[in-house]
Backbone as CSV, one residue per row, in Angstrom:
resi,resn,N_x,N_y,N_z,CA_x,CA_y,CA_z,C_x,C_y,C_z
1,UNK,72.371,66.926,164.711,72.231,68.364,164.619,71.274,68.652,163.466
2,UNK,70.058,69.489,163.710,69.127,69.809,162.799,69.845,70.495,161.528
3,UNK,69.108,70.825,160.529,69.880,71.812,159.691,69.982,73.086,159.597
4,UNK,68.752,73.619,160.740,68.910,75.246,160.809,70.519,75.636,162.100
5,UNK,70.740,74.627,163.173,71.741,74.760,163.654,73.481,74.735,163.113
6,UNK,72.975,73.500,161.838,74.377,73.355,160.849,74.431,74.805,159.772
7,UNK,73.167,75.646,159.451,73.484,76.563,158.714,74.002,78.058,160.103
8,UNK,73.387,77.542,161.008,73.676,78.325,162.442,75.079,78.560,162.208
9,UNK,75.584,77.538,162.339,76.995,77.093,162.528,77.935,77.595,161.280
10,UNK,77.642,76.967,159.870,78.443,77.848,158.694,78.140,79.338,159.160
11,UNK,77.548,80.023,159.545,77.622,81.337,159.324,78.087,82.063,160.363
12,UNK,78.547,81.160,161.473,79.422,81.809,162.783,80.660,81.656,162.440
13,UNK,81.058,80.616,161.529,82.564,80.271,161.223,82.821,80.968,159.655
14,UNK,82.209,81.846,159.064,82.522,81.846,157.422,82.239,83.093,156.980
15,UNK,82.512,84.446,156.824,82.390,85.279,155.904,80.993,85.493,155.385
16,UNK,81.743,84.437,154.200,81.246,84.452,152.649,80.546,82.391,152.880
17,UNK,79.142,82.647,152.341,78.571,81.706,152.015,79.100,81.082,150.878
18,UNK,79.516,79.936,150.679,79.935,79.424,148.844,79.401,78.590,148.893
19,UNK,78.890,78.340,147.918,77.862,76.337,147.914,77.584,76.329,146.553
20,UNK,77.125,75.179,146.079,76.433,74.630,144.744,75.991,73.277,145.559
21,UNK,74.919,73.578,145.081,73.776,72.126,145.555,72.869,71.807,145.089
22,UNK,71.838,70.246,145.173,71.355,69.705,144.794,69.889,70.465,145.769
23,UNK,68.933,69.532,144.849,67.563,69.651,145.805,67.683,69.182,147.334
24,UNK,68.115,68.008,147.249,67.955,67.032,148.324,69.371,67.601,149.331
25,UNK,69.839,68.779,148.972,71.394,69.451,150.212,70.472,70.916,150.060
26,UNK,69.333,71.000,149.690,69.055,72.526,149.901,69.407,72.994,151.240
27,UNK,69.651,74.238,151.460,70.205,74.534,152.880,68.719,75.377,153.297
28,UNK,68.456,74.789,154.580,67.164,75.486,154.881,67.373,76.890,155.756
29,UNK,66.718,77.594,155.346,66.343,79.415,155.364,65.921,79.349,156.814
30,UNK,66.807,79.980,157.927,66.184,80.257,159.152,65.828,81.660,159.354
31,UNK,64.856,82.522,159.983,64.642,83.644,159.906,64.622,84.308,158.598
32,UNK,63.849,85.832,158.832,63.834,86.342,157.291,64.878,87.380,157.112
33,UNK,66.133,87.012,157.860,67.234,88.247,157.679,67.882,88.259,156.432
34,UNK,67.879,87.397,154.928,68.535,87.684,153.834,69.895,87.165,153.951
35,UNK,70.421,87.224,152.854,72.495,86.441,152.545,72.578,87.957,151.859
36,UNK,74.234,87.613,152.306,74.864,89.142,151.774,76.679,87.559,151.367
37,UNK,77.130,88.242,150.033,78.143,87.745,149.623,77.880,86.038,149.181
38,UNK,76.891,85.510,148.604,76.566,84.572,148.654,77.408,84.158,146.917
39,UNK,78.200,83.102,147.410,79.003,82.392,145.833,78.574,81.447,145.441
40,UNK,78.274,81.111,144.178,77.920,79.874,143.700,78.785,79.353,142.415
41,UNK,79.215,78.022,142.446,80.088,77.675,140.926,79.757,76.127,141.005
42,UNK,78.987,75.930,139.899,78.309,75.085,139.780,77.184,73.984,139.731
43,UNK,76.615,73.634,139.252,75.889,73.185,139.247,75.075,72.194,140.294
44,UNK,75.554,71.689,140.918,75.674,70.114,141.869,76.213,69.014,141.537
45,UNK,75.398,67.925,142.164,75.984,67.222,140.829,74.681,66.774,140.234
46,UNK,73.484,67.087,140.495,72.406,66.606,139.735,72.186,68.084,138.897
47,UNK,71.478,67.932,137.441,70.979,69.186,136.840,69.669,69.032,136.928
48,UNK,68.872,69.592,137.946,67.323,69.381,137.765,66.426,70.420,137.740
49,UNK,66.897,71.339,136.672,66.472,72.431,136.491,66.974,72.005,135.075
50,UNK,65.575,71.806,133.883,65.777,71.540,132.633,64.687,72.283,131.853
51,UNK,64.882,72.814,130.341,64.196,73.653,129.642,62.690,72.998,129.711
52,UNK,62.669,72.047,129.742,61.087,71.790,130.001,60.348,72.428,131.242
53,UNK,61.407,72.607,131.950,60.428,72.633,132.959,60.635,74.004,133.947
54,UNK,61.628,75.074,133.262,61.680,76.229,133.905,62.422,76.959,133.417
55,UNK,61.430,77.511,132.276,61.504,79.108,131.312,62.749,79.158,130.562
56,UNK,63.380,77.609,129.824,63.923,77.482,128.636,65.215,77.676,129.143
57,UNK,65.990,77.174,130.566,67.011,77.214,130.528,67.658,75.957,131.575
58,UNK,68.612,75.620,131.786,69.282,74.584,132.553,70.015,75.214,133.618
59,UNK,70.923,74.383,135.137,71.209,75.117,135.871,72.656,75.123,135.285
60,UNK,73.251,76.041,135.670,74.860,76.370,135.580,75.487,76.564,136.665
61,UNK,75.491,77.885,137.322,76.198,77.866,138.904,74.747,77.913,139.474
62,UNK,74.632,77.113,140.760,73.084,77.409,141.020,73.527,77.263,143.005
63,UNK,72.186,77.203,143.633,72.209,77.516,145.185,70.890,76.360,145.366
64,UNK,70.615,75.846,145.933,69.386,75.753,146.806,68.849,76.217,148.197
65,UNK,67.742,76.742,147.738,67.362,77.420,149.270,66.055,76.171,149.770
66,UNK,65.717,76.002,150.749,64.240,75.751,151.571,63.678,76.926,152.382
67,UNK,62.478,76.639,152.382,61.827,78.117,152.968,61.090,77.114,153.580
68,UNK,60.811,77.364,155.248,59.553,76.736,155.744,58.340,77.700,156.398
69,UNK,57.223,77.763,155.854,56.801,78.716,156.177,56.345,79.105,157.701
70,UNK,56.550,79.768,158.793,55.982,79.874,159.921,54.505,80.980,160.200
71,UNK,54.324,81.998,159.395,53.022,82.715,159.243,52.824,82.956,157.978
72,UNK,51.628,83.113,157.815,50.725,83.371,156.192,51.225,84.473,155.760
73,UNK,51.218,84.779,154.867,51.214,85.815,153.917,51.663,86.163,152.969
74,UNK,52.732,87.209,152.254,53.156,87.071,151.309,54.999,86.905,151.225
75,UNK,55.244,86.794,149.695,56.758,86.140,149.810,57.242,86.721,149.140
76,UNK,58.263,87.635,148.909,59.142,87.769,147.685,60.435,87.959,148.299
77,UNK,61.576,88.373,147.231,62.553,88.240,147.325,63.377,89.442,146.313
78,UNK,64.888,89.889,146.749,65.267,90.689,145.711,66.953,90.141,145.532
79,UNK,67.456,89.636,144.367,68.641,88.953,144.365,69.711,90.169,143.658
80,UNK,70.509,91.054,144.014,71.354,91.844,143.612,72.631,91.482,143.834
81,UNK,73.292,91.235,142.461,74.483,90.995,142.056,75.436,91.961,142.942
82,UNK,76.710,91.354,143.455,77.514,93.112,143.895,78.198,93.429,142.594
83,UNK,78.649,92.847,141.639,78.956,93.635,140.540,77.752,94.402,139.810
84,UNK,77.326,95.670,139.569,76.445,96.188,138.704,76.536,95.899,137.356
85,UNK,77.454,95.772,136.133,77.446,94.764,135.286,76.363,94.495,134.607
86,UNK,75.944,94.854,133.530,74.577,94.399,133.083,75.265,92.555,132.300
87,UNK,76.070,92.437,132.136,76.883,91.238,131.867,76.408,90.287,132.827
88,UNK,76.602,90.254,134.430,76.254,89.459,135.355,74.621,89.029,135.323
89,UNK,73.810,87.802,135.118,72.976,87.216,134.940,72.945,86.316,135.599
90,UNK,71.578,86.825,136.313,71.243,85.521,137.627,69.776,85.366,137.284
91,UNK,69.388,83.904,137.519,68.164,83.794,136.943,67.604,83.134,138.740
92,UNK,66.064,82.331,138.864,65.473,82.257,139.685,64.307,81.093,139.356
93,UNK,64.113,79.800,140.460,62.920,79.431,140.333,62.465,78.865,141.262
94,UNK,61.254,79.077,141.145,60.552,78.628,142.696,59.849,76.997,142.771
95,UNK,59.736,76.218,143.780,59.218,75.291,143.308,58.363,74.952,144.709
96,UNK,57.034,74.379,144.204,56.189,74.449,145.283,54.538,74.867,145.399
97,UNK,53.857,74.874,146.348,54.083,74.381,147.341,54.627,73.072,148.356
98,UNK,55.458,72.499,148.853,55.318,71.294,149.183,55.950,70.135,148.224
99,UNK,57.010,71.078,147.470,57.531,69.956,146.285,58.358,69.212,147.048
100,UNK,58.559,67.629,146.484,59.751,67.096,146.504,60.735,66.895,145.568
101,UNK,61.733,66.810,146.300,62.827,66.588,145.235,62.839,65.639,144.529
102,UNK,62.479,64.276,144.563,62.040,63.127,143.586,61.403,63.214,142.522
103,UNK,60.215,64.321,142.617,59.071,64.447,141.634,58.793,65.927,141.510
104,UNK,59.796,66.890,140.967,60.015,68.529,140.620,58.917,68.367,139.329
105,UNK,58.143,69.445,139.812,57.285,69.337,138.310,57.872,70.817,138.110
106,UNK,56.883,71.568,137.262,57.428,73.158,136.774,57.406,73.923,138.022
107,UNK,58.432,74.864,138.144,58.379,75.693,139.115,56.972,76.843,138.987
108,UNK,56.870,77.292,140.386,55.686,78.062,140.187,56.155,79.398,139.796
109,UNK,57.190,79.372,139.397,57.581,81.399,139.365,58.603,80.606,139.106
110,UNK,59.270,81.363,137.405,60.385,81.396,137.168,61.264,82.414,136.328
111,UNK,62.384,82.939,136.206,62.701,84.197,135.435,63.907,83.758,135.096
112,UNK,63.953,83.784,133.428,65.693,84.631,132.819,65.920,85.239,132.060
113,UNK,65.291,85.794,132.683,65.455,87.317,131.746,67.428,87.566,131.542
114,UNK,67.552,87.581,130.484,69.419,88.467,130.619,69.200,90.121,130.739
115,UNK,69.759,90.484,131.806,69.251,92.086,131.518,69.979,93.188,130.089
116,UNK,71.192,92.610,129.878,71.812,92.709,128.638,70.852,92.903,127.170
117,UNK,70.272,91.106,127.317,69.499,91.217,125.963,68.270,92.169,125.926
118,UNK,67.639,92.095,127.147,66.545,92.856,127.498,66.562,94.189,127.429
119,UNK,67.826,94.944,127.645,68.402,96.088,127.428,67.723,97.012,128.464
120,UNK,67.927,96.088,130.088,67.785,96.676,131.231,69.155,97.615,131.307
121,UNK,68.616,98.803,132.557,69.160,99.493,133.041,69.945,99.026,134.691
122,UNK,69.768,97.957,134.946,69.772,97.289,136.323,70.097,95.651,135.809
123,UNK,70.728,95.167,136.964,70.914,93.385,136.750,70.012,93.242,137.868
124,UNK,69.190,93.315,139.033,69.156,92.879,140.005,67.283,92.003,139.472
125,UNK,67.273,91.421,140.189,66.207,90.185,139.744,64.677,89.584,141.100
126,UNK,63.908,89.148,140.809,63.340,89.073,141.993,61.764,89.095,141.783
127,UNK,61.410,88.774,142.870,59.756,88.625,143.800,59.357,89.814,144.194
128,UNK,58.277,90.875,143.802,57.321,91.758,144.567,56.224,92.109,144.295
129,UNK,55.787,92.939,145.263,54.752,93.445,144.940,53.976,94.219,143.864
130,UNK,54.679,94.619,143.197,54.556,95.729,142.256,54.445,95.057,140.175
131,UNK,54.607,93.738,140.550,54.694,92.950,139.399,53.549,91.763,139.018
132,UNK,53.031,91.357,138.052,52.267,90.430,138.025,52.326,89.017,136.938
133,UNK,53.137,89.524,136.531,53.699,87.897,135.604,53.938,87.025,136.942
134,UNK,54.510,85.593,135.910,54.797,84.719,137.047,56.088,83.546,136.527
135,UNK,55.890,83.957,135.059,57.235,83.265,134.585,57.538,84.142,133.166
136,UNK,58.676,84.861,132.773,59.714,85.585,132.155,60.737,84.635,131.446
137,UNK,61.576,85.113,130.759,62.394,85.053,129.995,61.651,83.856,128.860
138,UNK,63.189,83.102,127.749,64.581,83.198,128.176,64.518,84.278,127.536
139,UNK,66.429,85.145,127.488,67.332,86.450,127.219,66.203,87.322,127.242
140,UNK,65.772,88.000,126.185,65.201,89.141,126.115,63.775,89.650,126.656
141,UNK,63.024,88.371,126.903,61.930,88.131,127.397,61.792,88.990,128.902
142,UNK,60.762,90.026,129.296,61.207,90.371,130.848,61.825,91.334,131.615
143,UNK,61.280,91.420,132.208,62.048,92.785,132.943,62.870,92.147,134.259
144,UNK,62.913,91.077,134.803,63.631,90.495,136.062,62.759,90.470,136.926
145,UNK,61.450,90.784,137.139,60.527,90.481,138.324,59.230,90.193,137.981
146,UNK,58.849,89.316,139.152,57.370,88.645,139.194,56.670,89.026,140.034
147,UNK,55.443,88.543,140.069,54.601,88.973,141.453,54.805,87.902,142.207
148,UNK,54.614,88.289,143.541,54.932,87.640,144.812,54.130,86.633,144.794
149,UNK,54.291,85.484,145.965,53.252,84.622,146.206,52.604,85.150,147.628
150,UNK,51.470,84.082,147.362,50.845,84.031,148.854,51.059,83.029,149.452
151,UNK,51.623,82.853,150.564,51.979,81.454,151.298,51.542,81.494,152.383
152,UNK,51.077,80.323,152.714,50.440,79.916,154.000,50.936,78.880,154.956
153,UNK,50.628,78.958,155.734,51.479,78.647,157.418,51.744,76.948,156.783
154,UNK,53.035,76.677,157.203,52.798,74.927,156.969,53.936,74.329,156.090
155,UNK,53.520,75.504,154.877,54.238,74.916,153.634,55.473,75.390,153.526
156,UNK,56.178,74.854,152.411,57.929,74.774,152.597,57.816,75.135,150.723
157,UNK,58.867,75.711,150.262,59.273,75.705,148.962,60.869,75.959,148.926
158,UNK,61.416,75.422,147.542,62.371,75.735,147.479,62.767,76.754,146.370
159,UNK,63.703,77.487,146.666,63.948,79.065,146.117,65.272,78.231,145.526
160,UNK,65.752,78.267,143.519,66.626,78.363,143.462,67.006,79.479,142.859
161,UNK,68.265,79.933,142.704,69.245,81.011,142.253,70.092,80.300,141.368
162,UNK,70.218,80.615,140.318,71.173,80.387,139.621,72.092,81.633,138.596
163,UNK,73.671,81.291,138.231,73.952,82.326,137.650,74.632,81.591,136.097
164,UNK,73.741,82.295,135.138,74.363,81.254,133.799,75.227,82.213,133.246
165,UNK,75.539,83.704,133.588,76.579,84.122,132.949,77.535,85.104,134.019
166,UNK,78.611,85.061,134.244,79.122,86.074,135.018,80.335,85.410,136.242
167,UNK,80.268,86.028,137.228,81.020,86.144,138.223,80.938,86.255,139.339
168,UNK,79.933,87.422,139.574,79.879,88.043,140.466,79.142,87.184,142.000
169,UNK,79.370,87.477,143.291,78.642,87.257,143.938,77.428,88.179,144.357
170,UNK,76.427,87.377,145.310,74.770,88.427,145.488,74.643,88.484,146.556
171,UNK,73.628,89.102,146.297,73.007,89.255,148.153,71.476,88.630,147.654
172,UNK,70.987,87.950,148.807,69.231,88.285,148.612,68.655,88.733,149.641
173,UNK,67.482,89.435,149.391,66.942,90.017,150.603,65.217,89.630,150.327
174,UNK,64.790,89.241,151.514,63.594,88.607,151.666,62.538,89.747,151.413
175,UNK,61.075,90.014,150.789,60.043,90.908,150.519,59.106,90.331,151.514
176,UNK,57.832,91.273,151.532,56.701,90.472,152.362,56.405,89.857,153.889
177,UNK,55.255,89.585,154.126,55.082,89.250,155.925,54.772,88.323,156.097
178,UNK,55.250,87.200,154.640,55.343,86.068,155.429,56.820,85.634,156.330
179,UNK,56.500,84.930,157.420,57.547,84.684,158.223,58.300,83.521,157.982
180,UNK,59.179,82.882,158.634,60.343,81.734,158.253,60.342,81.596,159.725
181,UNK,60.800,79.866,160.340,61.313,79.856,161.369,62.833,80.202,162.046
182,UNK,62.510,80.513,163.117,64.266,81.047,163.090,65.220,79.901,163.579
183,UNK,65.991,80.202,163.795,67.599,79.037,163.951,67.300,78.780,165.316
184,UNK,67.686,78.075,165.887,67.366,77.494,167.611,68.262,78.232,168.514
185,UNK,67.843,78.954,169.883,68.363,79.078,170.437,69.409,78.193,170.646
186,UNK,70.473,78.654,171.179,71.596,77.275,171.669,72.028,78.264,173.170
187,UNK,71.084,77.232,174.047,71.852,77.635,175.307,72.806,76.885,176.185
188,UNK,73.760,77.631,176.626,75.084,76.475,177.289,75.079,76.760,178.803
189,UNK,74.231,76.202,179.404,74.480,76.332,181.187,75.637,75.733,181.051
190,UNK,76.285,76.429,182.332,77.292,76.107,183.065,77.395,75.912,184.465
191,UNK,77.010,74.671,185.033,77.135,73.947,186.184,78.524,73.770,186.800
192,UNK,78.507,74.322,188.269,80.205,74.249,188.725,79.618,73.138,189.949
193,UNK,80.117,72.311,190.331,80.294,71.605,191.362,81.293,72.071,192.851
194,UNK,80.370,72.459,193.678,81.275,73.615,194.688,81.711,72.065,195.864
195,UNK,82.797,71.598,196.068,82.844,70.648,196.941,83.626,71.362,198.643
């Protein structure tokens, strides 16, 4: 069973998404419909998200996403806590184009901003249009958003989420026209044998 059919599958049987994972268990992104109630506690069991290498912080509760790209264009993303909470802190990093998990160099877009220290009015965090940095934080550093990428047909990246202070669960919702492939049809003929 591919992995867009096994994430097919968690989300016909489950609510609420819960996971903590590694690079190499990222769960790959079918279609651009977004997670709503998404939990994370913990780390994995690898930490490969280290201050060297993405905007001075380590992972704590974290997610892995894969994105494969199916049309060009652009990418962002918007990660909103359901607690409003300026306490709740979720940070973000992108890695890619075409990274592997063996050999993670710096992510291309990364943010942690705390909206607390920053002395935002909002926790919610993210990829758009309207922004042009490309890496933020740590604490006070930042407003929570970057500018989008441009992605082109082919390539794959991985989106992580992480939350180093809080509770709460998120939603994310996808920005932009670039596309994702979707989950596989699953069709079940049913053949009767008329004797």
């Amino acid at each position: 069973m591919n992995l867009c059919k096994k994430l097919l599958v968690l989300f016909l049987f489950c609510s609420n998404l819960y996971a903590q994972n590694d690079c190499k268990d990222a769960l790959i992104v079918c279609g651009n419909s977004g997670f709503k109630g998404l939990t994370i506690n913990g780390p994995g069991n690898i930490n490969e998200i280290k201050p060297e290498n993405s905007c001075g912080t380590t992972e704590s509760n974290s997610i892995w996403l894969k994105i494969l790209i199916k049309t060009s264009g652009t990418l962002g993303f918007i990660i909103t806590p359901e607690s409003s909470d300026l306490k709740e802190d979720f940070d973000f990093f992108v890695f890619g184009p075409n990274a592997k998990c063996s050999s993670l160099s710096s992510p291309i877009r990364c943010s942690t901003t705390n909206p607390q220290m920053a002395h935002l009015t909002y926790n919610q965090t993210g990829i758009d249009g309207n922004h042009y940095d490309t890496f933020e934080g740590p604490a006070a550093l930042g407003d929570g958003y970057l500018k989008w990428l441009n992605v082109n047909e082919g390539e794959s990246y991985f989106v992580v989420v992480d939350r180093p202070i809080g509770s709460s669960n998120f939603s994310l919702q996808w920005l932009g026209n670039a596309t994702f492939y979707d989950a596989p049809t699953i069709n079940i003929s049913h053949q009767t044998n008329l004797i």
